[in-house]
C-alpha positions in Angstrom: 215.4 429.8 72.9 211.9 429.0 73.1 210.7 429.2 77.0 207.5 427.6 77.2 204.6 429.4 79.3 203.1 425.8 80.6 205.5 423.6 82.5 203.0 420.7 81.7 203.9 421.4 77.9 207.4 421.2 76.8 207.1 423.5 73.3 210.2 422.1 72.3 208.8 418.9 71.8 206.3 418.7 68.7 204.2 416.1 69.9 203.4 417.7 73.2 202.7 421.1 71.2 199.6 419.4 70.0 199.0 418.5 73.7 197.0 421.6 74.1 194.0 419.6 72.9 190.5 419.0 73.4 191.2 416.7 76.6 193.1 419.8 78.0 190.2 422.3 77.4 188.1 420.2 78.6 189.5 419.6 81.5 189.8 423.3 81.9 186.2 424.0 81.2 184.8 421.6 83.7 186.7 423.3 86.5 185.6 426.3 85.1 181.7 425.4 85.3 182.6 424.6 89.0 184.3 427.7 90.0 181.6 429.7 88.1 179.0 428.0 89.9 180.3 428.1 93.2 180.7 432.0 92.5 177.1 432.6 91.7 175.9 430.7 94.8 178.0 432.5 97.3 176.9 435.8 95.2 173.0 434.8 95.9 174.1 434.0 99.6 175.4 437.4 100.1 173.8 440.3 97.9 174.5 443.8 98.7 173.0 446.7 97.6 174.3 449.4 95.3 177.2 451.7 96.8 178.0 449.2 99.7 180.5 446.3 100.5 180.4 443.4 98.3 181.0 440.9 100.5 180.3 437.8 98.6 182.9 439.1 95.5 185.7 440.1 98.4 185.1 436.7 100.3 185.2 434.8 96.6 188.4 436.7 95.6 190.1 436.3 99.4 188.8 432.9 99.9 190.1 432.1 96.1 193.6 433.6 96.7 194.1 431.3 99.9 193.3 428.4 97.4 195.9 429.2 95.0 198.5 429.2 97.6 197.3 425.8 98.5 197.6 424.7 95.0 200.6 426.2 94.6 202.4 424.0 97.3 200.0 421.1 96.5 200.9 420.7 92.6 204.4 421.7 93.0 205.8 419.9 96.1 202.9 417.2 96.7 201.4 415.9 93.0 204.0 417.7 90.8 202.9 414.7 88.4 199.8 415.0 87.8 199.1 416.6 84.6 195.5 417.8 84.6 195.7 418.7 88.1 196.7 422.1 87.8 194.6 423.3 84.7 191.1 422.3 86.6 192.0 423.5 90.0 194.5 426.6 88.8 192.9 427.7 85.6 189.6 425.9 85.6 187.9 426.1 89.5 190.0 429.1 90.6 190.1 430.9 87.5 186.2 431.0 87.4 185.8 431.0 91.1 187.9 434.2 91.4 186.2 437.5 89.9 188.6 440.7 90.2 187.0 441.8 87.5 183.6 442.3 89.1 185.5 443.1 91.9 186.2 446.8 89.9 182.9 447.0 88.5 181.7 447.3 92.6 184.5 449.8 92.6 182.8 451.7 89.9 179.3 451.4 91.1 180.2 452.7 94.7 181.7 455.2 92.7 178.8 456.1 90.8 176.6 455.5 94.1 178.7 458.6 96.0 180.5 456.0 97.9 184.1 457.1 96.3 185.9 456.5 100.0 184.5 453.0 100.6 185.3 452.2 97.2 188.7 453.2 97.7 188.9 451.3 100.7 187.1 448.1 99.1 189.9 448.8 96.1 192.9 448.8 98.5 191.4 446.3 100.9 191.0 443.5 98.1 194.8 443.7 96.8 196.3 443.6 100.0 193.8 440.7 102.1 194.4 438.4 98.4 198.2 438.8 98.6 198.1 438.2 102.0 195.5 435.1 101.9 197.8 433.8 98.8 200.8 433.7 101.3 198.8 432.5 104.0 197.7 429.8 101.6 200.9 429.0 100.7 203.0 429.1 104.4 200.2 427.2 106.0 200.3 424.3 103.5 204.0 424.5 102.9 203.8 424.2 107.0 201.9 421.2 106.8 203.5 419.2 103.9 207.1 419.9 105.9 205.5 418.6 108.8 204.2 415.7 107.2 207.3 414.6 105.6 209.5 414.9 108.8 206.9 413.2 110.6 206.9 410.0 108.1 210.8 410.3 107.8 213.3 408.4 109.9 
């Protein structure tokens, strides 16, 4: 059995195979320009120098973790209906919003910089404040959304 890796996409159905299309990608790439450019400004708003803290990359990959938790509860509870919604905001905005990958180049440099225990720190410090902003993300607007609905229910 065929599972498919998109729930937007049912693989089993040839027509929606195809669906991976230009409208998709674009779609994808748009969010992507955002979240790319939202990560260079807060990058210029917050430089550091070599062998310290990265602040702006921590705060872009904590700050983006929190989001995805959002989304989470958003596209599956709120708009599970909206096709496009999660590819821009998931894959596009959040995808190029988020960098863990310069996140362990600034490991390496405070490495290279004689900064190997802050590094460590900054290593260990990202993983756990992202899993805990993704569940704070997540609770928080899963909070609201229950709220909401008992509110508006009889």
């Amino acid at each position: 059995m065929l599972v498919p890796t998109d729930p937007d996409v049912d693989l089993h159905d040839p027509k929606q195979r195809g669906e991976l299309s230009a409208a998709l990608l674009a779609v994808i790439a748009a969010g992507g320009v955002v979240g790319a450019l939202a990560r260079y400004g807060l990058a210029h708003l917050l430089p550091h120098a070599p062998g310290t803290w990265p602040f702006a990359t921590w705060l872009t990959n904590v700050s983006g973790c929190f989001l995805i938790g959002v989304l989470m509860v958003l596209v599956t509870e709120v708009w599970p209906n909206q096709r496009y919604l999660r590819p821009f905001f998931g894959v596009g905005v959040l995808g190029g919003y988020t960098t863990f990958s310069t996140a362990m180049v600034d490991v390496r440099d405070m490495v290279t910089e004689g900064a190997p225990g802050l590094a460590l720190l900054y290593l260990g410090g990202t993983a756990v404040t992202a899993l805990i902003a993704t569940a704070a993300g997540w609770f928080g607007t899963r909070a609201v959304v229950v709220r909401r609905r008992s509110a508006v229910s009889p």
